[in-house]
N, C-alpha and C positions, 0 to 999 in steps of 0.2 A: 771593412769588416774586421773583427778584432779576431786575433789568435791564441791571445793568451789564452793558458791553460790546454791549448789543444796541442799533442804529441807528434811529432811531424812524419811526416810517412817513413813506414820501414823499410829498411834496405833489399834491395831485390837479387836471387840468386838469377845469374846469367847462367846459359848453360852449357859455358863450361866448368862453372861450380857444382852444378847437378849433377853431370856427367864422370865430375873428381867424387861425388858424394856415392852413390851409385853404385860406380868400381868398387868403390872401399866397402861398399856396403854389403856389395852379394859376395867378395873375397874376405873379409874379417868378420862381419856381423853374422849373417846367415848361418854359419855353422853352428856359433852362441845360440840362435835362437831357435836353430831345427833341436838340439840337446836338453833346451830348456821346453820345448815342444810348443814354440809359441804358433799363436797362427793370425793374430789381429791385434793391432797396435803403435803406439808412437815411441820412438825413440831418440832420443840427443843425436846431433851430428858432429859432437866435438872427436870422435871419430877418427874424422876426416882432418882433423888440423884443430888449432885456436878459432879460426875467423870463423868456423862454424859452430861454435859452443852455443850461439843463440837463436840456431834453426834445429829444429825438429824435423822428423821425416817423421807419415804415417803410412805403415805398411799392412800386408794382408799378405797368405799365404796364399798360393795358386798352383796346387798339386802337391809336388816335392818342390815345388819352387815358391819364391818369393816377389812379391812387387811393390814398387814403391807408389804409392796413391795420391802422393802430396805434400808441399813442404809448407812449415808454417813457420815462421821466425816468434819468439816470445824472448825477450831479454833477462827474464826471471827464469829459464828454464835451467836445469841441472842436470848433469851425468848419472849414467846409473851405471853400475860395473855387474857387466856377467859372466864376469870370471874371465879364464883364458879357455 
């Protein structure tokens, strides 16, 4: 069967990439996003380092807390800056 043309599977986060993402998430994100009053969304994981720039997290508020829902890699994705 031929493969040209077809993109080959995307790289998988182990978890102890999740677990690096995560940490950094609920100690440096979550403050940004309680200020901006977010409460459902996806955000860049570059974050977390380089080797994440092309995973997303999709998060949801859950009280005064936050949870992360799902990671989804996209090679095209970009940083957004919210502020310090």
């Amino acid at each position: 069967m031929k493969t040209e043309g077809r993109n080959p599977s995307p790289p998988e986060l182990n978890e102890e990439d999740k677990s690096r993402i995560t940490v950094l998430f609920l100690e440096t994100m979550v403050p940004k996003l309680r200020r901006h009053h977010a409460r459902v969304g996806a955000l860049n994981c570059g974050f977390a380092g380089k080797r994440y720039r092309s995973w997303n997290l999709r998060f949801t508020s859950a009280g005064p807390d936050f949870r992360i829902m799902g990671f989804e890699y996209d090679a095209d994705t970009r940083e957004f800056d919210l502020g310090t």
